[in-house]
C-alpha atoms as one frame of an Amber mdcrd trajectory, in Angstrom:
protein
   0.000   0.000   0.000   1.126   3.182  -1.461   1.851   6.037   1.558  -0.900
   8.061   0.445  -3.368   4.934   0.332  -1.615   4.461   4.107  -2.654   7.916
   5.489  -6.069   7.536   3.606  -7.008   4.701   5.588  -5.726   6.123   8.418
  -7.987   9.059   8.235 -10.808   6.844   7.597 -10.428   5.145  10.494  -9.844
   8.152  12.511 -13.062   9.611  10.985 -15.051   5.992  12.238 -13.097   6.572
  15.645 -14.433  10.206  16.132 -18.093   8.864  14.721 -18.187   6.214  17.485
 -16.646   8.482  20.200 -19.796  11.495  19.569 -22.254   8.508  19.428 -20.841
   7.551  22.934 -20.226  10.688  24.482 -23.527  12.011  23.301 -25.685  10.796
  25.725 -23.529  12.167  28.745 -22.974  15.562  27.037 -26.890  15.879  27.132
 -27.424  14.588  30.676 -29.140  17.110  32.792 -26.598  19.554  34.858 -26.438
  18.709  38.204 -26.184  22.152  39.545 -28.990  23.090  37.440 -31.654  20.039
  38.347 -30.749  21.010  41.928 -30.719  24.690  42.956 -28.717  24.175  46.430
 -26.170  21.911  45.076 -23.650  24.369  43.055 -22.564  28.004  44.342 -21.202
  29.886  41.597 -18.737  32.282  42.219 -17.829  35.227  39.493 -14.168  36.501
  39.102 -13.505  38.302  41.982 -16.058  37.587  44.641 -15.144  36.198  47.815
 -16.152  32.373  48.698 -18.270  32.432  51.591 -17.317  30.471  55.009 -19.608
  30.550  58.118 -19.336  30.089  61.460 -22.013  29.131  64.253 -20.345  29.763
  67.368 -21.193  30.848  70.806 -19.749  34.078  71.674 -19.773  33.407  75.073
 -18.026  29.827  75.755 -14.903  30.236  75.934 -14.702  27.147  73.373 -16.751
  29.026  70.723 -14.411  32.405  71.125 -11.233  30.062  70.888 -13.216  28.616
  67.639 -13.620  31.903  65.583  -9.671  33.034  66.627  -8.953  29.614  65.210
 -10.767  29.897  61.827  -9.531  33.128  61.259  -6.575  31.690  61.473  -6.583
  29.309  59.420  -7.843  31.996  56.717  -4.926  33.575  57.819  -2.756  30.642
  57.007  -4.214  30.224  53.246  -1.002  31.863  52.011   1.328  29.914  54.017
   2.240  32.576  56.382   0.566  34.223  59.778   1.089  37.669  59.144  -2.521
  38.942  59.900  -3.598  39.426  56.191  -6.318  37.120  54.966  -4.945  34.161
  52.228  -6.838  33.224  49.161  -8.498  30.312  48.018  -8.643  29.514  44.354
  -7.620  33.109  43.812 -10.742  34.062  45.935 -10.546  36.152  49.060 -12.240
  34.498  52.073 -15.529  36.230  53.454 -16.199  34.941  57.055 -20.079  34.834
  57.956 -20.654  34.460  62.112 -23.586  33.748  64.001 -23.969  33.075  67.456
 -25.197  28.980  67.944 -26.886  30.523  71.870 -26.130  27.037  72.920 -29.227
  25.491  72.214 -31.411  24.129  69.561 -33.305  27.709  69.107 -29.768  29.143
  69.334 -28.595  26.513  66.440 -31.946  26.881  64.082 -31.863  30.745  63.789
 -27.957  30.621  63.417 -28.538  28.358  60.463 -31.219  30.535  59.045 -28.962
  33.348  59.306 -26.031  31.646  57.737 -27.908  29.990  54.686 -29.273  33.528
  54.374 -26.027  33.707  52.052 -27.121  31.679  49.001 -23.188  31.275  48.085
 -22.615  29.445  52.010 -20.065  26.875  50.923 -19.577  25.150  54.662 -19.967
  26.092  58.142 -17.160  25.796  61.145 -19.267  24.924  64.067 -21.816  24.967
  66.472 -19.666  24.602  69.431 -22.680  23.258  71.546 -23.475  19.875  70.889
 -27.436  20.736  71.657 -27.066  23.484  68.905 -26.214  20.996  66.457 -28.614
  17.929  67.035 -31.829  18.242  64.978 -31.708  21.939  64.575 -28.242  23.142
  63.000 -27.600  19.815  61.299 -30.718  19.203  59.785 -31.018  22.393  58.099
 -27.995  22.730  56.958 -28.060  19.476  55.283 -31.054  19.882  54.016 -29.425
  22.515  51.761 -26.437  20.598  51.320 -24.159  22.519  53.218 -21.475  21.076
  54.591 -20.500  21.456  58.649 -17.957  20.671  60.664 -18.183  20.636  64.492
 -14.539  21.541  66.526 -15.522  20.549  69.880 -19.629  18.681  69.223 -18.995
  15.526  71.199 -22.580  14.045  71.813 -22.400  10.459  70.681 -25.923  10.734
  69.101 -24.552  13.041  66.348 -22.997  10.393  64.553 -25.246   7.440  65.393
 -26.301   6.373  62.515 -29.875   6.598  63.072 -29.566  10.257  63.829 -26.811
  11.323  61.539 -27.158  14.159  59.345 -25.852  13.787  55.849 -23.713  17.137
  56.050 -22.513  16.788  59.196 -18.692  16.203  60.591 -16.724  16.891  63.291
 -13.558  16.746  64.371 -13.886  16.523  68.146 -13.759  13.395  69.389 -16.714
  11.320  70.407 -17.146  11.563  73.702 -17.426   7.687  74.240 -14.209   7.982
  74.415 -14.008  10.473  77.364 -16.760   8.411  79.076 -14.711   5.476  79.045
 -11.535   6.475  80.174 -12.831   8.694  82.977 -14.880   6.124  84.485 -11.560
   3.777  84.221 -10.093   6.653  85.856 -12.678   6.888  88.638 -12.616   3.089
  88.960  -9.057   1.952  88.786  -7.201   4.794  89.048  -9.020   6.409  92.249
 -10.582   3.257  93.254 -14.064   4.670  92.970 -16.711   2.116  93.894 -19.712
   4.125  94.086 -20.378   7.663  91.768 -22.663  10.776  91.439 -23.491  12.161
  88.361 -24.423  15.836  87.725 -25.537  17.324  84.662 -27.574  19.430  82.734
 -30.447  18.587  80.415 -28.280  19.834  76.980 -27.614  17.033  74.401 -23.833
  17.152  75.269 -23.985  17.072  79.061 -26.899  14.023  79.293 -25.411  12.371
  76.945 -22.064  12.324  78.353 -23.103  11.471  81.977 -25.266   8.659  80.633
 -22.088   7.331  78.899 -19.428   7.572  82.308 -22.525   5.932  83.935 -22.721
   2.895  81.497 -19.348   2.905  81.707 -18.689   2.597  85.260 -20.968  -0.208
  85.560 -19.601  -2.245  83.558 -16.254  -2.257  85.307 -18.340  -2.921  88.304
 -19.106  -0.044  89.656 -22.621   1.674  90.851 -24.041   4.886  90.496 -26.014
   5.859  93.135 -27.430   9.335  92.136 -28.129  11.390  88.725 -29.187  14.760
  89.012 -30.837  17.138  86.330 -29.049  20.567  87.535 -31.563  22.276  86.279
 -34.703  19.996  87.352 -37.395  20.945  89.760 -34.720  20.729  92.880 -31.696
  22.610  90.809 -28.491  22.670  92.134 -29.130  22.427  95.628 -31.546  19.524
  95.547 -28.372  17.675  93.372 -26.324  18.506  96.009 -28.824  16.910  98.693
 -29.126  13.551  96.710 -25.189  13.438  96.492 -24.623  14.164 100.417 -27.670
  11.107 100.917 -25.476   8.641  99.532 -21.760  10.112 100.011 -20.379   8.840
  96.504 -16.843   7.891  96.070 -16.472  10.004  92.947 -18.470  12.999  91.863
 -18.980  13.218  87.953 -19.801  16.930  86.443 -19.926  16.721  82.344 -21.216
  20.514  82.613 -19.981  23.360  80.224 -19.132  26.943  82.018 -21.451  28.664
  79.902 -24.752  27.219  81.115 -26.861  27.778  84.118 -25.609  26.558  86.962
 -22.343  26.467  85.686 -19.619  23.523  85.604 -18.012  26.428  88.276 -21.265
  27.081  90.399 -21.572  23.050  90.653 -17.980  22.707  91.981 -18.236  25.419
  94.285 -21.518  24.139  95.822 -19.952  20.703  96.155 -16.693  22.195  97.817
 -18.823  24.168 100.263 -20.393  20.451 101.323 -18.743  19.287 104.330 -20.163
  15.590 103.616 -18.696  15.347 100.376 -15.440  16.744 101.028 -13.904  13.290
 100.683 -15.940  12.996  97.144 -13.296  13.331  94.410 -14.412  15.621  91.261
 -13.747  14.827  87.668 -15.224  17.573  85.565 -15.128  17.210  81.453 -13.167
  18.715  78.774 -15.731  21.726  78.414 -15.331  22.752  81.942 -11.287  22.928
  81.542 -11.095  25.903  81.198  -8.980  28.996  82.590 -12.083  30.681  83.896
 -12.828  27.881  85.961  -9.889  27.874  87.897 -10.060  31.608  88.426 -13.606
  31.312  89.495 -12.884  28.529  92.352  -9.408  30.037  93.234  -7.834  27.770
  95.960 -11.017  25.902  95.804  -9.730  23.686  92.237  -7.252  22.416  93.588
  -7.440  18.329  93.420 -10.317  18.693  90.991  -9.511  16.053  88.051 -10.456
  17.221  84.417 -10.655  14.843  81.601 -10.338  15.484  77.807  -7.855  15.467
  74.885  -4.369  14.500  75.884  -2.606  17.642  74.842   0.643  16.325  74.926
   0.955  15.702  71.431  -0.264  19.194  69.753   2.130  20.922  72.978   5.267
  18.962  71.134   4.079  19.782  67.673   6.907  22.204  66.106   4.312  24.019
  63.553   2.144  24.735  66.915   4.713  25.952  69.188   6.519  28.303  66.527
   3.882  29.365  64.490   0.181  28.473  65.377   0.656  29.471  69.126   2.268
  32.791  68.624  -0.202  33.562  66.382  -2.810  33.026  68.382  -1.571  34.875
  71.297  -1.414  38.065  68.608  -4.367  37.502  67.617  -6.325  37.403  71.039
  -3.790  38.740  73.463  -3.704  35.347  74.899  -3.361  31.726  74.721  -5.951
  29.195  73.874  -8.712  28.906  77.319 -10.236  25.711  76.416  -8.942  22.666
  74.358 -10.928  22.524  70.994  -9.091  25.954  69.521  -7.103  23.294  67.434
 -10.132  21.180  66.158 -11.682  24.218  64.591  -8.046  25.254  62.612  -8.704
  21.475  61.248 -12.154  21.875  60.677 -11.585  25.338  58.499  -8.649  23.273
  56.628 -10.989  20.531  55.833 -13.344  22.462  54.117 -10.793  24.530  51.937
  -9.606  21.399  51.009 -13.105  20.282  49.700 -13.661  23.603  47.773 -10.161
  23.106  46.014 -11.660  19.514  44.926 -15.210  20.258  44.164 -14.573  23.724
  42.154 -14.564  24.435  38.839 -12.787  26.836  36.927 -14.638  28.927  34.598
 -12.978  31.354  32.166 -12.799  34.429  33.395 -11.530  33.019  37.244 -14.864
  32.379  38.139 -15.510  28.888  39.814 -18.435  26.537  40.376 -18.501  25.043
  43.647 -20.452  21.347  43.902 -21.248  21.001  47.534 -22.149  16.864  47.402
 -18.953  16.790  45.770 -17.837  18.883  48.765 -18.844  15.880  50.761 -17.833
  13.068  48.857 -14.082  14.315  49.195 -14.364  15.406  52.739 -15.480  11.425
  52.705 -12.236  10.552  51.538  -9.759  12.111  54.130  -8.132   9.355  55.146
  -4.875  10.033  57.387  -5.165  13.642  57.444  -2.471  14.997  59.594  -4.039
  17.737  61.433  -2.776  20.191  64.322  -6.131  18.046  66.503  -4.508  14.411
  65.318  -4.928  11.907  62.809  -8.396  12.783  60.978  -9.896   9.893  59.041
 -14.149  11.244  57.903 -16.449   8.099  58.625 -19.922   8.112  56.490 -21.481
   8.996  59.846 -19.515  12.261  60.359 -16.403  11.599  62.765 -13.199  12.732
  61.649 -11.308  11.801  64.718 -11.491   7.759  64.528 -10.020   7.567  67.961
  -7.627   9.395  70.392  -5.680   9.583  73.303  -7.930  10.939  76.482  -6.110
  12.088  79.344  -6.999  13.379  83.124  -5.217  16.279  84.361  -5.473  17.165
  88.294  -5.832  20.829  89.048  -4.175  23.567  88.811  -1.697  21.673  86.877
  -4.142  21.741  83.725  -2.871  22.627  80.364  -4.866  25.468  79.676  -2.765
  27.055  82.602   0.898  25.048  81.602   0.945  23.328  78.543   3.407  21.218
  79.802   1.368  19.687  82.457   1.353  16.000  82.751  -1.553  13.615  82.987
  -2.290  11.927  86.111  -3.884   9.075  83.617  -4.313   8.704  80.019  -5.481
   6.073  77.732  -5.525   5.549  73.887  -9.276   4.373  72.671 -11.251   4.204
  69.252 -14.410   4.345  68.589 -14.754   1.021  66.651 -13.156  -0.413  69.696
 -15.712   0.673  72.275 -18.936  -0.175  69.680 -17.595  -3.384  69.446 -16.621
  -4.748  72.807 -18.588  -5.247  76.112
């Protein structure tokens, strides 16, 4: 075959290619547009507008205030640098949208409402209350396929997968972790035989004292009161039912922002001459700076449990660069333990934009939120300034951890180089599978 017969056939056959590749493609160049089929799936962002990040946090938990310095931050960070100038994202500035979460369901709702307010809402860092999240926060904002990522949510009910929310993650850990290792604390550690619970009726406190309860039992151990601090006999009446049965160990999973407070409970229990042999373990949302200035002299020997901060404290990046910044940025360091958890959270979420956005011509970008999702579904050994973050379909991030108890005043919030009077490594897999 002559040369030119060669190319002739070969341009034939390239003609019969390209025939067969339109009659294949053509059914998938027709298919409906996602985005368009489904008005809150796509954001679309023109040349020079600023991608949209909220935040639902309270503004007056110490947790939620450590949150926002956090995400800012990390907006900060975008460019590689802390040097107080917002980074870009995609060659898009950052706009930051904040609501308050009020630490409750209500609070959680109308912070939604106000955040999806923005049509161009690509994810939210928060709530910081675990009530503001469950079936009010998370179920609108998945219902408009917005992602959201909780730093310090730690109710186990979150990411049961009855309850779960599509939308929702979080990279706090569950606090079935915390539940176990402070009642093997109480029990092995202190040698706690019978225990008190106090708590409040918020999705994250109940939740949490249910857990150390169920916990404690099963290593043998009974729990001989539970009391709703803010039931018909309040604080005082919890204080009665605890001096009835003189508990070895005194449980309070209560955060400092509610009413009484994690610091009003302590103090009342302090001022109880019959439980002055109790011991106190308080949870991670009570340790917290203002605590131990509230109780002064009175903290001391009061046992918090919570993330072990050892790690993050030895972490080069935090001690050069993330701390510093912070302290610039808030004229202080961290007060509560989660400040790290949102910095991840923020980080996750750019992430996701970079995969789900489009380019357009012009440097405009189309933003697919459920393929927001899908890749924040695929983090898989993330290594974040919290931990190790691997997503699970049911929302957590943080597979499993390293709890520790810290005995007061010697509490990191105060010395970041305090050490742990106990600490154990758990996952969650581990505790929904065993006894």
């Amino acid at each position: 075959m002559s040369r030119r017969a060669k190319l002739a056939a070969g341009g034939a056959a390239a003609c019969l290619l390209a025939l067969l590749l339109a009659v294949v493609m053509w059914p998938s160049a027709n298919a409906p547009d996602p985005c368009a089929a489904d008005s809150s799936r796509c954001a679309t962002i023109a040349a020079g507008e600023p991608i949209y990040l909220g935040t639902l946090l309270s503004d007056t938990d110490t947790q939620g205030i450590d949150a926002l310095t956090s995400t800012e931050l990390a907006i900060d960070y975008l460019d590689g640098r802390f040097d107080g100038i917002g980074g870009r994202l995609l060659d898009h500035p950052i706009s930051l949208v904040s609501e308050n979460d009020g630490c409750s369901p209500e609070g959680g709702r109308l912070g939604a409402e106000r955040l999806l307010q923005e049509d161009k809402l690509l994810g939210v860092v928060g709530p910081t209350c675990s009530s503001s999240a469950l079936d009010a926060a998370d179920a609108l904002l998945t219902a408009r396929k917005t992602p959201i990522i909780s730093p310090s949510n730690s109710a186990p009910s979150l990411t049961d997968a009855e309850r779960h929310q599509r939308y929702y993650f979080r990279t706090a850990l569950n606090d079935l972790l915390q539940a176990e290792v402070a009642s093997a604390f109480a029990y092995e550690k202190l040698g706690g035989r019978t225990a008190a619970v106090m708590f409040s009726p918020s999705a994250y406190s109940s939740q949490l004292g249910v857990a150390f309860g169920n916990r404690f039992k099963l290593k043998g151990g009974t729990v001989v009161s539970r009391s709703n601090l803010e039931g018909s006999g309040g604080l005082t009446g919890a204080i009665r039912a605890a001096e009835r049965k003189k508990p070895d160990v005194i449980f309070v999973p209560v955060q400092m922002s509610t009413k009484p407070s994690c610091a009003d409970t302590v103090a009342a229990i302090r001022a109880s001459a019959t439980l002055r042999a109790s011991r106190v373990i308080v949870s991670e949302a009570c340790q917290d700076r203002t605590f131990l200035t509230a109780l002064g002299k009175e903290a001391a020997g009061v046992f918090a449990s919570g993330p072990d901060a050892g790690d993050t404290a030895r972490d080069p990046f935090y001690q050069s660069e993330y701390l510093p910044a912070f302290k610039r940025s808030s004229g202080a360091a961290p007060a509560g333990v989660f400040d790290t958890n949102a910095f991840d959270a923020a980080n996750l979420i750019f992430d996701a934009i970079r995969q789900a956005a489009e380019r357009q011509p012009g440097g405009g970008l189309v933003v697919d939120r459920e393929k927001m999702r899908s890749a924040l579904l695929e983090v898989k050994g993330y290594s974040g300034l919290s931990g190790t973050l691997d997503c699970s379909t049911t929302g957590d991030c943080a597979q499993g951890g390293r709890i520790a108890v810290y005995k007061a005043p010697d509490w990191p919030v105060l010395n970041p180089k305090a050490k742990p009077v106990f600490s154990q490594s758990k996952s969650i897999v581990e505790l929904l599978t065993g006894p």
